[in-house]
N, CA, C and O atoms as a GROMACS GRO file, in nm:
protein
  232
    1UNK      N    1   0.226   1.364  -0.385
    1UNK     CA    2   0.207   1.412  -0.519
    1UNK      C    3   0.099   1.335  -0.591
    1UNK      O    4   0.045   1.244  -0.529
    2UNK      N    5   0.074   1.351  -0.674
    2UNK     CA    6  -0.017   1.294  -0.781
    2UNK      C    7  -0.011   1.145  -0.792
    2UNK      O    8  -0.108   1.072  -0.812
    3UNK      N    9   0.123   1.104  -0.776
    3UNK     CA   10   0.127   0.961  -0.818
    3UNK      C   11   0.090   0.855  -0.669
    3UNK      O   12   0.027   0.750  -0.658
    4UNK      N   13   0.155   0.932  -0.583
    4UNK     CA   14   0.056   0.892  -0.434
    4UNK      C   15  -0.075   0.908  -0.461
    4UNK      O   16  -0.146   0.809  -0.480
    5UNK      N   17  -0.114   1.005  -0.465
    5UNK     CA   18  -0.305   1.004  -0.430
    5UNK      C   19  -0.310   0.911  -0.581
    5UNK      O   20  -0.405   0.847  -0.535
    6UNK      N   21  -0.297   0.867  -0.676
    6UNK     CA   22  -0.284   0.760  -0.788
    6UNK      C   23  -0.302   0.604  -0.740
    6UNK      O   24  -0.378   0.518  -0.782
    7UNK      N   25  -0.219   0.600  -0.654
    7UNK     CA   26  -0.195   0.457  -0.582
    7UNK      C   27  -0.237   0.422  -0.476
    7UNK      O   28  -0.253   0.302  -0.453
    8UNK      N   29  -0.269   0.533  -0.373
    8UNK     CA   30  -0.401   0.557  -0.314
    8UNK      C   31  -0.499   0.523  -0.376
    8UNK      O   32  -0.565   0.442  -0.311
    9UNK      N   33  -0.537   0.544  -0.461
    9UNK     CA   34  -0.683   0.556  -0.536
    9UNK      C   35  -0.734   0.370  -0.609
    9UNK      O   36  -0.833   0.299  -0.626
   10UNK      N   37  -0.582   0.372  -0.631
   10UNK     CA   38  -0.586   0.196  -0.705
   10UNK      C   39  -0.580   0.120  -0.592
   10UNK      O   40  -0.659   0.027  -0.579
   11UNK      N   41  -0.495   0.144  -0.507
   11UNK     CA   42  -0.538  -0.012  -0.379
   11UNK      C   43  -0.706   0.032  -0.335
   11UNK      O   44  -0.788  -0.059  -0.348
   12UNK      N   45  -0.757   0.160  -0.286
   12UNK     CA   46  -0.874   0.170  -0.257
   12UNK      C   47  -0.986   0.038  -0.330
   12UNK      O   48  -1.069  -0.039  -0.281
   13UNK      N   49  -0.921   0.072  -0.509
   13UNK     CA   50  -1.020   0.025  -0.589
   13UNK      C   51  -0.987  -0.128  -0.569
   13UNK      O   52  -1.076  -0.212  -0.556
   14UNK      N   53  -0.872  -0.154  -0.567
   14UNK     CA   54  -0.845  -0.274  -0.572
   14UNK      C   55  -0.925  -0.383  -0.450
   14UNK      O   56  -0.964  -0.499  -0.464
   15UNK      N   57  -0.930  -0.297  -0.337
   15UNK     CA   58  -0.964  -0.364  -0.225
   15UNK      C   59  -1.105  -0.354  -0.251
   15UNK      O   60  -1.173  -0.440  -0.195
   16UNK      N   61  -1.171  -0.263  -0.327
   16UNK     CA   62  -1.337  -0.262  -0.269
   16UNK      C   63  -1.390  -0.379  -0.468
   16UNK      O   64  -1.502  -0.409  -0.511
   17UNK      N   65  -1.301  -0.396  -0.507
   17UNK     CA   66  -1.301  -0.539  -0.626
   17UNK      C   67  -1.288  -0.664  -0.523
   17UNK      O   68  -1.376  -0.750  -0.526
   18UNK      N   69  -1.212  -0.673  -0.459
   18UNK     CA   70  -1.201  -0.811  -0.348
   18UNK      C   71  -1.037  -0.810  -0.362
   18UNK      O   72  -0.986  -0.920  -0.381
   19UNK      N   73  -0.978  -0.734  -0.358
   19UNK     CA   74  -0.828  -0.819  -0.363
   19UNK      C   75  -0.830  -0.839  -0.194
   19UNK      O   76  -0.893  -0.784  -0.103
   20UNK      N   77  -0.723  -0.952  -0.200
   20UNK     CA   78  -0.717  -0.970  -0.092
   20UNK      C   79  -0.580  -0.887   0.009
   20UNK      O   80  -0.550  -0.918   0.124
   21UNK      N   81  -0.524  -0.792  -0.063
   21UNK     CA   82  -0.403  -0.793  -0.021
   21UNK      C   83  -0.297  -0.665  -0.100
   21UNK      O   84  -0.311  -0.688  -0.220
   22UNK      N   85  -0.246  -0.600  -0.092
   22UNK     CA   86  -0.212  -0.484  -0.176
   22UNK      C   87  -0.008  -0.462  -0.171
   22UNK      O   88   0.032  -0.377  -0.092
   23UNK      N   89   0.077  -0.525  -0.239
   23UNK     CA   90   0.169  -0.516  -0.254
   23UNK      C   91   0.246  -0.437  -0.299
   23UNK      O   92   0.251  -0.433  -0.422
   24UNK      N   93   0.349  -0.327  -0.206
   24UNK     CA   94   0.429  -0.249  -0.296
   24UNK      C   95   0.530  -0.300  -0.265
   24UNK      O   96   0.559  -0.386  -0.181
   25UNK      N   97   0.634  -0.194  -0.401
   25UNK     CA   98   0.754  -0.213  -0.352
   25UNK      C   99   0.831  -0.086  -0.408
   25UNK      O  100   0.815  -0.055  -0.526
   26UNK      N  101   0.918  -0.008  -0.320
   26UNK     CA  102   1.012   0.078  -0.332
   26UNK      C  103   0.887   0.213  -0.331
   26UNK      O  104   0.872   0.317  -0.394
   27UNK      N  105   0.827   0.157  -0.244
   27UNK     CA  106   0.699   0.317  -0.272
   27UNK      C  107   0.729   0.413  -0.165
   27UNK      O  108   0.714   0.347  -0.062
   28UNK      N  109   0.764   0.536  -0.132
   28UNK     CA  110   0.825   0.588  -0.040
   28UNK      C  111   0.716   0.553   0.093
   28UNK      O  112   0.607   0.510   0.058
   29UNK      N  113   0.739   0.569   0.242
   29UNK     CA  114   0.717   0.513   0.346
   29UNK      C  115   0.600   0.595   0.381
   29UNK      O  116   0.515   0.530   0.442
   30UNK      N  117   0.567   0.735   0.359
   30UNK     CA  118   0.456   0.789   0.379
   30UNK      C  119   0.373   0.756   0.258
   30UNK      O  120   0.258   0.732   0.294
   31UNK      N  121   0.384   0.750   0.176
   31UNK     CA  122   0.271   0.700   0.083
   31UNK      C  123   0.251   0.537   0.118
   31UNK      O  124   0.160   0.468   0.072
   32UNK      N  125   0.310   0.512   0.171
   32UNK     CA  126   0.283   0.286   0.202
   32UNK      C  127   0.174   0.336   0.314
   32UNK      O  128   0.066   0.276   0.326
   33UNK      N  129   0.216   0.478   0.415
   33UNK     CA  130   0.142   0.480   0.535
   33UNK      C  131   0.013   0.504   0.486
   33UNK      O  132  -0.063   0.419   0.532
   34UNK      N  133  -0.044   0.584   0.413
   34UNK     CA  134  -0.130   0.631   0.336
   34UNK      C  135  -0.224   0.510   0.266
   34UNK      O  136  -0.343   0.497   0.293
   35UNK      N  137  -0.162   0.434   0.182
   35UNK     CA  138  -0.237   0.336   0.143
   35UNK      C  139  -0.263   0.247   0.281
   35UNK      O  140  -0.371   0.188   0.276
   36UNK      N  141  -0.196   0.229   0.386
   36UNK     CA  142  -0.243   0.122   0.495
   36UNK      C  143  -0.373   0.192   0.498
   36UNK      O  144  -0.471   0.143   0.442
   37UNK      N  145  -0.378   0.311   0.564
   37UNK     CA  146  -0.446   0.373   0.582
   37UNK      C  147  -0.606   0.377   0.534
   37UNK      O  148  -0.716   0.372   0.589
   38UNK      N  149  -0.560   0.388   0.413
   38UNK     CA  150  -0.694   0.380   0.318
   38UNK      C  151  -0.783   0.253   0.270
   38UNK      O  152  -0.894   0.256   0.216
   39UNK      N  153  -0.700   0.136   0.306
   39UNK     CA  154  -0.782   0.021   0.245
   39UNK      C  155  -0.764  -0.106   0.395
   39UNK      O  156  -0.679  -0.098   0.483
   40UNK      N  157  -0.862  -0.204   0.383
   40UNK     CA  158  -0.960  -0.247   0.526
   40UNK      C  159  -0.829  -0.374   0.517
   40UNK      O  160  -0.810  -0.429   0.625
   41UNK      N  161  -0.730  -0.430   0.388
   41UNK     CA  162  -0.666  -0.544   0.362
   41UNK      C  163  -0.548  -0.532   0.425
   41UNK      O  164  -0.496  -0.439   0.486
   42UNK      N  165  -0.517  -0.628   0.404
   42UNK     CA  166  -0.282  -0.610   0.415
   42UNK      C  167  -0.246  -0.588   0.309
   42UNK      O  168  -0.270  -0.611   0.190
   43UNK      N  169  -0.135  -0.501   0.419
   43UNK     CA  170  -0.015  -0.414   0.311
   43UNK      C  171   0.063  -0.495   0.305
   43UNK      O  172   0.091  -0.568   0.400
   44UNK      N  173   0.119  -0.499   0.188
   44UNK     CA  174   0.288  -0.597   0.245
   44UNK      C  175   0.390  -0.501   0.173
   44UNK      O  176   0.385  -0.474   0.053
   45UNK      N  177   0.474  -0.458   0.250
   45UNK     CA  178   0.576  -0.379   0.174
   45UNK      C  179   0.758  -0.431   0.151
   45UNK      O  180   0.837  -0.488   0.226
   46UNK      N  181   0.769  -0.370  -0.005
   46UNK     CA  182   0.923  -0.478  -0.032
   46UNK      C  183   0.998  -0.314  -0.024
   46UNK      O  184   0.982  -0.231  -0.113
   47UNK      N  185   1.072  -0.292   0.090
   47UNK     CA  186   1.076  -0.147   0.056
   47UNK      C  187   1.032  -0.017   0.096
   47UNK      O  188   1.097   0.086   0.076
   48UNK      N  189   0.920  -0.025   0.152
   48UNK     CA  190   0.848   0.093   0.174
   48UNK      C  191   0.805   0.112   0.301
   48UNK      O  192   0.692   0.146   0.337
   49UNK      N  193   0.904   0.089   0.370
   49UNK     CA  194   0.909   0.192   0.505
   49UNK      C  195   0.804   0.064   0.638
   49UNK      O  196   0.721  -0.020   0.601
   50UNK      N  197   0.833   0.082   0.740
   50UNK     CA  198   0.778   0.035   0.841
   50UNK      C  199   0.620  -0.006   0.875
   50UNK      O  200   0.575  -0.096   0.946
   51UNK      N  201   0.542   0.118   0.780
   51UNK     CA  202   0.430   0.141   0.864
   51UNK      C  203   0.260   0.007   0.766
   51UNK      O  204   0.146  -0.024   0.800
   52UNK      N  205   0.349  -0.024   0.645
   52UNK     CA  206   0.273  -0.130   0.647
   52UNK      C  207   0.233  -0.240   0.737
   52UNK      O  208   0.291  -0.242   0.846
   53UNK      N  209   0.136  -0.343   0.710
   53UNK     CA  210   0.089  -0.485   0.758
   53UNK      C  211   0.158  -0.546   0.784
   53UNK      O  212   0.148  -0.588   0.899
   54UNK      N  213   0.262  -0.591   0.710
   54UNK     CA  214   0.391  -0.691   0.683
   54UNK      C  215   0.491  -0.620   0.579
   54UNK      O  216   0.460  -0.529   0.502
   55UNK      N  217   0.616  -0.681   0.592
   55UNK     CA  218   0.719  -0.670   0.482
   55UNK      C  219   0.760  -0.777   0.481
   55UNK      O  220   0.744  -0.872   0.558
   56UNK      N  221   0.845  -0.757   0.347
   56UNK     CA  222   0.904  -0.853   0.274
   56UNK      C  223   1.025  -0.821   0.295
   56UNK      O  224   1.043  -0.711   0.242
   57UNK      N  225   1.159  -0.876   0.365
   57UNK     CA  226   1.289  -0.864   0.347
   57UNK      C  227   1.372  -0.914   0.276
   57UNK      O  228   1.428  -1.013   0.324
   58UNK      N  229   1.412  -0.876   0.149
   58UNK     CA  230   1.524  -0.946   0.074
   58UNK      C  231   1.641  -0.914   0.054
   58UNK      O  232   1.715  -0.989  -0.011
   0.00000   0.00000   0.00000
């Protein structure tokens, strides 16, 4: 939906600013796949499904 291609659009930006690194949490698991997808950094996900860089387990 909208708020995916949204957050898509902000790690993109975020990563091509220099972040080093793009953190969600509770973002559903195809949209985490989506942002891996889209930006060159690590994902780290608290929440959001398998297909990130790393997670966070708490």
């Amino acid at each position: 939906g909208d708020d995916s291609q949204r957050l898509i659009e902000d790690a993109a930006a975020l990563s091509e600013a220099g972040a080093f690194g793009v953190l969600m949490e509770m973002v559903p698991a195809s949209t985490a796949a989506a942002v891996d997808a889209a930006v060159s950094i690590p994902t780290i996900g608290i929440g959001a499904g398998s297909t990130t860089t790393g997670q966070v387990l708490v």
